[in-house]
Structure formats: structure tokens, C-alpha cells
DOLO-340130 format. One record per residue (C-alpha): chain; x, y negated, z. Coordinates in steps of 0.5 Angstrom, whole numbers. Each point is the difference from the previous one (the first is absolute). Layout:
+------+-------+-------+-------+
| unit |     X |     Y |     Z |
+------+-------+-------+-------+
|    A |     X |     Y |     Z |
...
+------+-------+-------+-------+
END
This chain:
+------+-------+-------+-------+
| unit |     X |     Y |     Z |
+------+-------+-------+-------+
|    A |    28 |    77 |    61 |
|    A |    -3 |    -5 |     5 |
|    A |    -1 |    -7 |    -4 |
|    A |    -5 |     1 |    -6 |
|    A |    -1 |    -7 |    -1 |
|    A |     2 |    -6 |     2 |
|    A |    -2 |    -7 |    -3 |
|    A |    -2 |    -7 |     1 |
|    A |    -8 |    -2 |    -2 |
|    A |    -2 |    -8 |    -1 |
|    A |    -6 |    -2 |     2 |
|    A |    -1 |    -5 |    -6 |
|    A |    -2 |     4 |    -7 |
|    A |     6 |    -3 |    -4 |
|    A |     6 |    -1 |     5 |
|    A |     0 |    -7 |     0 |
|    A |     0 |    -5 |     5 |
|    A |     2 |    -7 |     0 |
|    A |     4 |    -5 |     5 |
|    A |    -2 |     0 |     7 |
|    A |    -6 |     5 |    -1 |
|    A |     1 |     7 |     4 |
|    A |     3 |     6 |    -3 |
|    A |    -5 |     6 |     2 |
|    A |     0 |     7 |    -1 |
|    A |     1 |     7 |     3 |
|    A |     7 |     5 |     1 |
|    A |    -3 |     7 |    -2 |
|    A |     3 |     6 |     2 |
|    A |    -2 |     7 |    -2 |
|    A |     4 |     6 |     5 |
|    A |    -1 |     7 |    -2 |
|    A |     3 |     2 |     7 |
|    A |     1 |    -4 |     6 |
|    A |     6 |    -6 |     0 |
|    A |     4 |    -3 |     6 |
|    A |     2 |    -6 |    -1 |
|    A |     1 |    -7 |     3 |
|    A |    -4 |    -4 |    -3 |
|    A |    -2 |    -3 |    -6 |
|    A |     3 |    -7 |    -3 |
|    A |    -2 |    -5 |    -5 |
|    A |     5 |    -5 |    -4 |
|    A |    -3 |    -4 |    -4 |
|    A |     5 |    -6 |    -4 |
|    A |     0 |    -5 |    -6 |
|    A |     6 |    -2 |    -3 |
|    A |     2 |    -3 |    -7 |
|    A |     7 |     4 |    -3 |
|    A |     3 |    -2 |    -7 |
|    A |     6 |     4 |    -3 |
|    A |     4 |     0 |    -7 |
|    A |     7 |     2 |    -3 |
|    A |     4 |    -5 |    -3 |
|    A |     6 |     0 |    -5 |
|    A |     6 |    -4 |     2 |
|    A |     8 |    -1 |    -2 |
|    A |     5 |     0 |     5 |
|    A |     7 |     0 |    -1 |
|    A |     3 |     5 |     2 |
|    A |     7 |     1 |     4 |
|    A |     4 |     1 |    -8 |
|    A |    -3 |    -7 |    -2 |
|    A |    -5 |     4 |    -4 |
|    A |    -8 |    -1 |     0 |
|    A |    -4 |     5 |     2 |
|    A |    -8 |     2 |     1 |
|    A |    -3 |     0 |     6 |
|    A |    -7 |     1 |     2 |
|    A |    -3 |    -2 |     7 |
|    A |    -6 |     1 |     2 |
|    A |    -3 |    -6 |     3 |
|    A |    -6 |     0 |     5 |
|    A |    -4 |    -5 |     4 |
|    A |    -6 |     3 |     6 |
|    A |    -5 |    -5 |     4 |
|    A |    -3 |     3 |     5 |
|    A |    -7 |    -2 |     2 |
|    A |    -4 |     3 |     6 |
|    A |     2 |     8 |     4 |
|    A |    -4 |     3 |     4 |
|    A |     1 |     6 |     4 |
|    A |    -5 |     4 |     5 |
|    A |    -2 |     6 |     3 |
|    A |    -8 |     3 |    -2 |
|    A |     1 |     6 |     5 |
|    A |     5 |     1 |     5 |
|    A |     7 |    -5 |     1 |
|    A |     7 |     1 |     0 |
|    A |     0 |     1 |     7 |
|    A |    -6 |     5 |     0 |
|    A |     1 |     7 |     2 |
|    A |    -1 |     6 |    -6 |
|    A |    -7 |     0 |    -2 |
|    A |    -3 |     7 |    -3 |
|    A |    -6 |    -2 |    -6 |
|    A |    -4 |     6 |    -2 |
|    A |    -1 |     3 |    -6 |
|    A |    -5 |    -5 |    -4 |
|    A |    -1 |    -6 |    -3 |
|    A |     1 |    -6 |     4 |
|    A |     0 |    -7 |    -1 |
|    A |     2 |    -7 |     3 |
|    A |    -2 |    -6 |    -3 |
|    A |     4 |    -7 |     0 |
|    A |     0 |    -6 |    -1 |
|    A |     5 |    -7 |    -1 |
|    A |    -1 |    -8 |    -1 |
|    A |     4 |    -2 |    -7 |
|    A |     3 |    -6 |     1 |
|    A |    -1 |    -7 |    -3 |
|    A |     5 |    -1 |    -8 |
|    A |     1 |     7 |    -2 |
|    A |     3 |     0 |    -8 |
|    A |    -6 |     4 |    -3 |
|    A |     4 |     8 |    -2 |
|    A |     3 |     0 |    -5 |
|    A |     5 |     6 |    -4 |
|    A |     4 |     0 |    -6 |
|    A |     7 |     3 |    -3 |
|    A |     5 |    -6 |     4 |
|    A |    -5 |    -2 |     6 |
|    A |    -6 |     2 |     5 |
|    A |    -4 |    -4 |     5 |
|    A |    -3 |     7 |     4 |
|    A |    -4 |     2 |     6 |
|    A |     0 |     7 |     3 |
|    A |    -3 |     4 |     6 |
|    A |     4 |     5 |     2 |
|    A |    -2 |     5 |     5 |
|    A |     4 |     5 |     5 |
|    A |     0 |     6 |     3 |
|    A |     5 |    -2 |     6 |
|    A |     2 |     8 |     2 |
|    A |     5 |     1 |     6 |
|    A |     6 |     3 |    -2 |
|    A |    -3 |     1 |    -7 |
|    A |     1 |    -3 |    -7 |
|    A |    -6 |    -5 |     0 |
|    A |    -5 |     0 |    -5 |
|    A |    -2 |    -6 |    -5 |
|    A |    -5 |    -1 |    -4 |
|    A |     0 |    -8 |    -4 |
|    A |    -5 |    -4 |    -5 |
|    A |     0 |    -7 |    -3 |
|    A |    -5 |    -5 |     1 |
|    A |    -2 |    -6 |    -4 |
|    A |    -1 |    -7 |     2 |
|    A |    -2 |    -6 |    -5 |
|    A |     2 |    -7 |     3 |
|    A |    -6 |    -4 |    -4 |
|    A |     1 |    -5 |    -5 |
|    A |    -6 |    -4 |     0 |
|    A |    -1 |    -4 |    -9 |
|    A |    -5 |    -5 |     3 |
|    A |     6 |    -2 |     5 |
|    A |     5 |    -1 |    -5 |
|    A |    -1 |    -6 |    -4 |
|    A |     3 |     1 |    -7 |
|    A |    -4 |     7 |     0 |
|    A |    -6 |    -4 |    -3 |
|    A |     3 |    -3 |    -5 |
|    A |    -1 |     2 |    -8 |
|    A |     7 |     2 |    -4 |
|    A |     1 |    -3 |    -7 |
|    A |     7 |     3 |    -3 |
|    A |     3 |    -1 |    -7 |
|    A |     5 |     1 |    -3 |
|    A |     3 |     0 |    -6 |
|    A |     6 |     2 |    -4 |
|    A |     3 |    -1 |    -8 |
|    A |     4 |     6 |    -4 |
|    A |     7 |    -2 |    -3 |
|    A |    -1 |     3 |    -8 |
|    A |     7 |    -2 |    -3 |
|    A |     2 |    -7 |     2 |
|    A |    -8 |    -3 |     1 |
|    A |    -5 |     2 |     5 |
|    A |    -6 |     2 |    -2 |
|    A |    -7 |    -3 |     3 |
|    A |    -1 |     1 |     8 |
|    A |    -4 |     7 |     3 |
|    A |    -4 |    -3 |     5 |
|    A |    -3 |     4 |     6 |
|    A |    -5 |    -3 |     6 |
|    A |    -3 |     4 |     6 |
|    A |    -5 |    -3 |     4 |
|    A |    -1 |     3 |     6 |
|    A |    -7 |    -2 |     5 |
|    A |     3 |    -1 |     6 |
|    A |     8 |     3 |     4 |
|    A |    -2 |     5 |     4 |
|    A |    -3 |     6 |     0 |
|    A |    -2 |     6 |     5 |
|    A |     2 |     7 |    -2 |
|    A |    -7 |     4 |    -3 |
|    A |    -1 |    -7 |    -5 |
|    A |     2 |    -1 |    -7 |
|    A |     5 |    -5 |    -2 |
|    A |    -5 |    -3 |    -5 |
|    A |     6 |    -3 |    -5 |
|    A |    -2 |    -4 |    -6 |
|    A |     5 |     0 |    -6 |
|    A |     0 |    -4 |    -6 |
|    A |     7 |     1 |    -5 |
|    A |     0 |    -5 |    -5 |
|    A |     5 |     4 |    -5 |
|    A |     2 |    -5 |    -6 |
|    A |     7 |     2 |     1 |
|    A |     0 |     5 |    -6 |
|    A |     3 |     5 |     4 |
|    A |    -5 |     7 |     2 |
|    A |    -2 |     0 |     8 |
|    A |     0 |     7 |     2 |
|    A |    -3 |     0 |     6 |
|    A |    -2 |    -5 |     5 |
|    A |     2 |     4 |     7 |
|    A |    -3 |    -4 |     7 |
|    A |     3 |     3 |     6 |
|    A |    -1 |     0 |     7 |
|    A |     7 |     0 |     4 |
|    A |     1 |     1 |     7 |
|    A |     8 |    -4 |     1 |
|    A |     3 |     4 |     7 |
|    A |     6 |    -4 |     3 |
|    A |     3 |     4 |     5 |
|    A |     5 |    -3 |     5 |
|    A |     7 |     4 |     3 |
|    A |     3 |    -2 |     6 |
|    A |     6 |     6 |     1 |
|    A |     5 |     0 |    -1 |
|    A |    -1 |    -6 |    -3 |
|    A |    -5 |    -5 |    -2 |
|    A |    -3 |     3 |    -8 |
|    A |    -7 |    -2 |    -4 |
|    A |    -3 |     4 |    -5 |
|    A |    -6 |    -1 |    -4 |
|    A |    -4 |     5 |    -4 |
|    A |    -5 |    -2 |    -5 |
|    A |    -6 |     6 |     1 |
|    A |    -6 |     1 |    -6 |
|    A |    -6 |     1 |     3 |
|    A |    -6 |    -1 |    -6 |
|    A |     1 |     0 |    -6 |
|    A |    -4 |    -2 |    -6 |
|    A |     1 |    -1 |    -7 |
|    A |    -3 |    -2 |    -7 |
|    A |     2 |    -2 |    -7 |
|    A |     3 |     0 |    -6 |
|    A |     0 |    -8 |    -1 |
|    A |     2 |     0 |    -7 |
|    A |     3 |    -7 |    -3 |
|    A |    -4 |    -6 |    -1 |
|    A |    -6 |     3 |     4 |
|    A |    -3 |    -3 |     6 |
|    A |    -5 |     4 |     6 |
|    A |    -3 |    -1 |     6 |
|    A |    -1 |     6 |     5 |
|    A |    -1 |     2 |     6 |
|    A |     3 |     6 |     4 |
|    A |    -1 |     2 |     8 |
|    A |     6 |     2 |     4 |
|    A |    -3 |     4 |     6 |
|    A |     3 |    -1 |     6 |
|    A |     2 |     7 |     3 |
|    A |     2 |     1 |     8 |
|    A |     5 |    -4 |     2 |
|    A |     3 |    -3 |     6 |
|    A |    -1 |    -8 |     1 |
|    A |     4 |    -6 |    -2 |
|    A |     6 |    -1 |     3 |
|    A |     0 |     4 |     5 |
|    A |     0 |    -4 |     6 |
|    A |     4 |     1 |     7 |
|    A |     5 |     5 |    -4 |
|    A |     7 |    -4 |    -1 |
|    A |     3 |     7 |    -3 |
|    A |    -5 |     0 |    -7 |
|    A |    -4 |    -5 |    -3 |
|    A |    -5 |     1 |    -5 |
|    A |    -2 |    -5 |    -6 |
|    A |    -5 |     2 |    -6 |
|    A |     0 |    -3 |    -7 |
|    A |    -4 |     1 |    -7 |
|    A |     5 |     1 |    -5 |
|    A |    -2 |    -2 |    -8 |
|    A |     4 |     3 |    -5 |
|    A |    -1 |     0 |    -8 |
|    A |     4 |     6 |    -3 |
|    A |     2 |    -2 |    -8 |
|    A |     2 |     4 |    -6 |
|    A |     8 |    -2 |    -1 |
|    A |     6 |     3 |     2 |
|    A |     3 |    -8 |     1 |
|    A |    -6 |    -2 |     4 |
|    A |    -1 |    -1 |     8 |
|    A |    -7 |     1 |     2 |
|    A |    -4 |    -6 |     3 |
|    A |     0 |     0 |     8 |
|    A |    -4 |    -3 |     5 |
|    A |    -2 |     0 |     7 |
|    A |    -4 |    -3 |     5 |
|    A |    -1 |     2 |     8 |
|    A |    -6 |     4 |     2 |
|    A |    -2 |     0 |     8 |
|    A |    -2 |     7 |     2 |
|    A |    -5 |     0 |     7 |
|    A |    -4 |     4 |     4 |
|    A |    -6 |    -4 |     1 |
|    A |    -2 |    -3 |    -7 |
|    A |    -2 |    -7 |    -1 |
|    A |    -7 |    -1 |     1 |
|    A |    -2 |    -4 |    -7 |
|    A |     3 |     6 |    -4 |
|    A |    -4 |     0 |    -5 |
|    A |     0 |     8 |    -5 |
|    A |     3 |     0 |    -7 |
|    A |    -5 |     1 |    -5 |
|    A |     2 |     5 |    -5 |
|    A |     5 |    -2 |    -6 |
|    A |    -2 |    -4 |    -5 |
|    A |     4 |     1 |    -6 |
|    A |    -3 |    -4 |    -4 |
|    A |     0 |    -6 |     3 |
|    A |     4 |    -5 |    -4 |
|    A |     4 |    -5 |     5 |
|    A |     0 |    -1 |     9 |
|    A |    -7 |    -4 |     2 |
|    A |     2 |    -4 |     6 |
|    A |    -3 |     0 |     7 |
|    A |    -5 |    -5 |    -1 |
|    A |    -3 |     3 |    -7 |
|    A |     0 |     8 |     5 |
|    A |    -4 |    -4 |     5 |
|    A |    -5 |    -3 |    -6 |
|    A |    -2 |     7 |    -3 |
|    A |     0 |     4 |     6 |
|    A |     7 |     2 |     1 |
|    A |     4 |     4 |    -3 |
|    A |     1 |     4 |     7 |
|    A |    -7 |     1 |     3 |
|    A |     1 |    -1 |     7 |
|    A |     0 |     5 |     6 |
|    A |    -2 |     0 |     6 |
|    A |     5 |    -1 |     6 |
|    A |     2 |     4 |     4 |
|    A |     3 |     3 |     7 |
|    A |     5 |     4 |     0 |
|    A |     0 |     6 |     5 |
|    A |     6 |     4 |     2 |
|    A |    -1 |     7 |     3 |
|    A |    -1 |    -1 |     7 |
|    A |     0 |    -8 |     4 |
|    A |     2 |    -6 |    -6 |
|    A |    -7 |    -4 |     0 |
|    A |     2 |    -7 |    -4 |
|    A |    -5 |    -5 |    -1 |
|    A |    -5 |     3 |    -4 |
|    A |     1 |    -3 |    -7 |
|    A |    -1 |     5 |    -5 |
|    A |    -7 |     4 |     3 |
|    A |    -2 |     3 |    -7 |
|    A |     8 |     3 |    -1 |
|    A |     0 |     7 |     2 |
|    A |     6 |     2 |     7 |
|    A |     6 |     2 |    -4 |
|    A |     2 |     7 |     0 |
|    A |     8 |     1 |     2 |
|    A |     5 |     3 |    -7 |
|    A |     6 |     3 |     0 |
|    A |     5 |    -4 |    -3 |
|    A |     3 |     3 |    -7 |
|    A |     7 |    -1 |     5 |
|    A |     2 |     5 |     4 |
|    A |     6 |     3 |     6 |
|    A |     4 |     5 |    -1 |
|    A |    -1 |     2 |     6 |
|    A |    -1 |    -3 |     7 |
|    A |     6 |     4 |     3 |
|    A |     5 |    -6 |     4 |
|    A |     7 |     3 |    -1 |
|    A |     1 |     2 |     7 |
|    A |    -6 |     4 |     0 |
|    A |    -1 |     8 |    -1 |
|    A |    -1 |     4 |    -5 |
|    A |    -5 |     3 |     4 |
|    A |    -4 |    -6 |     2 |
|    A |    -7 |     2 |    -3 |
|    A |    -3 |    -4 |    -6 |
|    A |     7 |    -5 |    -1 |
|    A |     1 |     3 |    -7 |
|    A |    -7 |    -2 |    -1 |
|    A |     0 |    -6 |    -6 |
|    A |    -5 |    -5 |     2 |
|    A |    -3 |    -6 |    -4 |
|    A |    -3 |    -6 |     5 |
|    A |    -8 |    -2 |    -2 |
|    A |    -2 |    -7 |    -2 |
|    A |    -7 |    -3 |    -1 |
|    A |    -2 |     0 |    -6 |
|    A |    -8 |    -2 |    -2 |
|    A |    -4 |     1 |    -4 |
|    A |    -3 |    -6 |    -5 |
|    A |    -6 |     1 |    -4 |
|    A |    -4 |    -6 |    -2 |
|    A |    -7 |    -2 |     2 |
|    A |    -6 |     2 |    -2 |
+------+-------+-------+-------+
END
């Protein structure tokens, strides 16, 4: 048989770096007889790809229309790399024992990366593939994916800070009058949030239309544009639920105030910055779900900043207080101890060298999470069937910390 194992190990515990800091690792080759080979070489490459079908109408030769699909693509290169660990191109044969053996490696990411990123229409993905260069043989091929998160700093995003105040409100037609207005207000204390928190939401759903609310949902979707640039120039964008709360019902005439936590899970940052293929924006959804066949529901949204370093006066969420009649304002907070007990800053901590100005010292490191979104597999068209560990699914890791409120 000869090959037992082949495979590439990263230093780093979650597989993920970010830009401008060194990818280490070791190439680990199991032989159960001896091997002649070339040399041993390693390619590591980021890149962004976005690819859907399109449905379009042609006239045809007869004067008729007919559908067409077309499949449209845009690709982004962002670094390749390619080096030898044992031997060269031009080395002469080397025969490796039987036994394991291991040659570590190491490459410098460059500055302005994409963090990765993996969805149905579009990736940004970062792979080593190591090969078995054999004379006068196939070579063999063994490939994994990395993660690389580019950092979005809330403290340095200005409206990150700022409080959201959102109300909406909407009249029923019954016959020819409309009836009194359903009125629905959101208080948020500030836009951004880091994966780990819980988007504390206070809601107040002034019901004097008459009509029953069945559900109040709140929803925090990710809104994912993709761009194409062959055969031609194309947009796509998609509106993806990632959390989800719901309460209810409101019944006619009836006022409550509440509030509800909307957890934040594993999720690339805003914007993806220095990717021109995808860009990714977040917003909390609002939407009052009334009895009726003739009605619409209420529908409200507000943008919301997703960040990997949280900002440094985040502020824990108590727990929900159902019966708290109407929203107290930041002052009255402050005058009776806050509704949101303060937490101690803290300084967010990456596997390996990310070291940022110590803000937060009570905030435990963050761990790195599996996003909820995989790959289909890491296999490029081009690449074979036999190529070991391209059919794997992989999901990229984000930071994700955990908030507890102070003694």
C-alpha cells in the first residue's frame, strides 16, 4: 500500500489566523514501506468565488422567445504561494522509510484579507494543499481549509454606540373606515454586538386597533449581496435568518411591554472588508403577525453592526421584566443602578499573536465556533476525485465570547 496517512496539522487549536500573522503547521506522512519520491510540496492560496444560474428570455432565430439559463461567475484572487518542505523540482529521487514522518511549515499572510466566508452563491476560502511530487507517477494530494477572520473593531465604528429607538405603526381597513393604530416600538441599547452576546431587545406593542397580534417575531438577519463579472455584470442578494425570537399574542386593545434576548451565534463581521465579490450587512427584523385573512402584517427593521472586538462599554442585559409597564429612559437607568449592570471590559485574545490594547481584563479569550454555514466541499473544479480531504464540508470558526455579568 505504501501511503497510510497523509495530512496537514495546524499549530493554532481552532485553525484560524488573521491577516499578516504566520500560518504554522506540520505535513505528516505515514509510510507502511518505504517511498520514492521527489519531494514534498506545499501550496497554500485565498481566494473569493461567487457563482449562480440565471433565468433569462432570448429571441430565437423563428421570432419566438425561449428560456435561457447562464450560469454567471466573478473570482478574486487573493495571495498563492507555492514551496517545497523536502526536495525540489529538480531534485533526484528520495526513497523515505517506512515510519511516520513530519516536516513542519510556516507562511506570512499578507495585510487586508476578507475574513472566510461559505454560502450557496459565493466563498471567501483559504486552503493548503500538500503534494507527493512522484517521478513518473500520479502525484498524491492531501488538502484542508483554514480560517482567517479580518477584525472589525465596534469601539472604532462610530454608530456602533449609539442606542436604537424604532416604532412603527400601522391602521387595519374593516369596510370602508380604519380602525385605531397597532403601534410597535423597539429600544435597543446600542447597534453593535459581537458573536457570544444577547441582543437585548425591549419591546412595547401598543394594540388599540382592535384587531388580535398573533405573534411579535424579532429577527436577526444577515443580507448577503453578491457580485458576478462573467459573462457579464449581475447582483444578487439574499436575506438569510440567523436568530430568532418570538412572543405573543397582543389581543385588541391591549398594551405590554417586554423584553427578549436575541443571541448573537458564530458569524463573520460586518461588511466583509477588502472582498469586492460579496458584502455582508446585518439588521434586526420586526414583524407583528395579525389574525385576518385581508391584513398585512407590521414590518420594521433597523440595521445592526456585527464585530469581532466588542465595544468596551457593553453593558449585560438583565433579564426580562414582563412586567415592566412602559421603556425608562437612560437617565432614569443611571438613577436606579442601570437597568444593564456593567461589565468589566475586556481584551479580546486570538489563538496565536493578536494582542490589542488590554480593554477588557475581566473578559475571558474568546473561543473560535463553527459557523452554522458550510462547504459543500473544498474540491476546485479542476482538481481530482482523489485528491484527499477535498470532499470534506468545512464551516470557518469565528470569536465568539462569553458574557457573564459581574460580581
Amino acid at each position: 500500500m505504501g501511503l497510510k496517512e497523509f495530512k496537514i496539522h495546524f499549530d493554532s487549536p481552532y485553525a484560524t489566523y488573521h491577516p499578516e500573522q504566520t500560518v504554522t503547521g506540520k505535513i505528516i506522512l505515514e509510510l507502511d514501506s518505504p517511498k520514492k519520491i521527489r519531494g514534498i510540496k506545499l501550496s497554500v492560496k485565498g481566494e473569493a468565488d461567487t457563482y449562480w444560474s440565471t433565468d433569462r428570455e432570448e429571441l430565437n432565430n423563428e421570432g419566438r422567445y425561449i428560456n435561457e439559463t447562464d450560469v454567471v461567475t466573478g473570482h478574486e484572487d487573493y495571495f498563492k504561494a507555492h514551496f517545497y518542505v523536502l526536495g525540489s523540482e529538480s531534485s533526484q529521487e528520495i526513497e523515505l522509510p517506512a515510519g511516520t514522518h513530519t516536516y513542519p511549515f510556516n507562511y506570512v499572510l499578507p495585510p487586508n484579507l476578507p475574513s472566510s466566508f461559505e454560502s450557496d452563491f459565493g466563498r471567501i476560502r483559504y486552503t493548503a494543499k500538500a503534494v507527493l511530487d512522484r517521478p513518473w507517477k500520479f502525484d498524491q494530494e492531501t488538502k484542508v481549509a483554514f480560517t482567517v477572520v479580518s477584525h472589525f473593531d465596534l469601539n472604532k465604528e462610530s454608530s456602533a454606540s449609539e442606542q436604537v429607538d424604532l416604532e412603527e405603526n400601522k391602521t387595519f381597513c374593516c369596510l370602508c373606515c380604519g380602525t385605531p393604530p397597532l403601534s410597535v416600538n423597539v429600544r435597543l441599547p446600542v447597534r453593535g454586538y459581537v458573536p457570544g452576546q444577547a441582543i437585548p431587545v425591549k419591546v412595547n406593542v401598543e394594540n388599540q386597533s382592535g384587531v388580535t397580534v398573533d405573534t411579535i417575531k424579532l429577527k436577526l438577519v444577515k443580507i448577503i449581496t453578491y457580485s458576478a463579472t462573467t459573462p457579464r455584470t449581475e447582483k444578487k442578494v439574499v436575506d438569510l435568518t440567523v436568530s430568532e425570537v418570538s412572543k405573543g399574542p397582543v389581543n385588541g386593545n391591549e398594551t405590554t411591554s417586554y423584553e427578549q434576548n436575541l443571541d448573537v451565534p458564530p458569524l463573520p463581521p460586518s461588511f466583509l472588508n477588502h472582498c469586492g465579490l460579496i458584502d455582508l450587512e446585518y439588521k434586526l427584523t420586526i414583524e407583528a403577525c395579525v389574525s385576518g385573512l385581508y391584513y398585512k402584517n407590521l414590518r420594521a427593521e433597523t440595521k445592526i453592526l456585527i464585530g469581532t472586538v466588542p465595544l468596551s462599554n457593553y453593558q449585560m442585559p438583565s433579564p426580562p421584566n414582563y412586567s415592566t409597564p412602559e421603556f425608562t429612559n437612560k437617565s432614569d437607568e443611571a438613577a436606579q443602578g442601570g437597568m444593564y449592570p456593567p461589565i468589566a471590559p475586556s481584551a479580546p485574545m486570538e489563538p496565536a499573536s493578536y494582542n490589542p490594547p488590554s480593554l477588557y481584563p475581566n473578559l475571558a479569550p474568546p473561543t473560535y465556533e463553527e459557523s452554522q454555514f458550510r462547504s459543500r466541499g473544498l474540491r476546485d473544479r479542476e482538481e481530482s476525485e482523489h485528491v484527499i480531504g477535498a470532499g470534506d464540508r468545512f464551516a470557518p470558526r469565528y470569536p465568539v465570547y462569553n458574557f457573564k455579568p459581574s460580581e
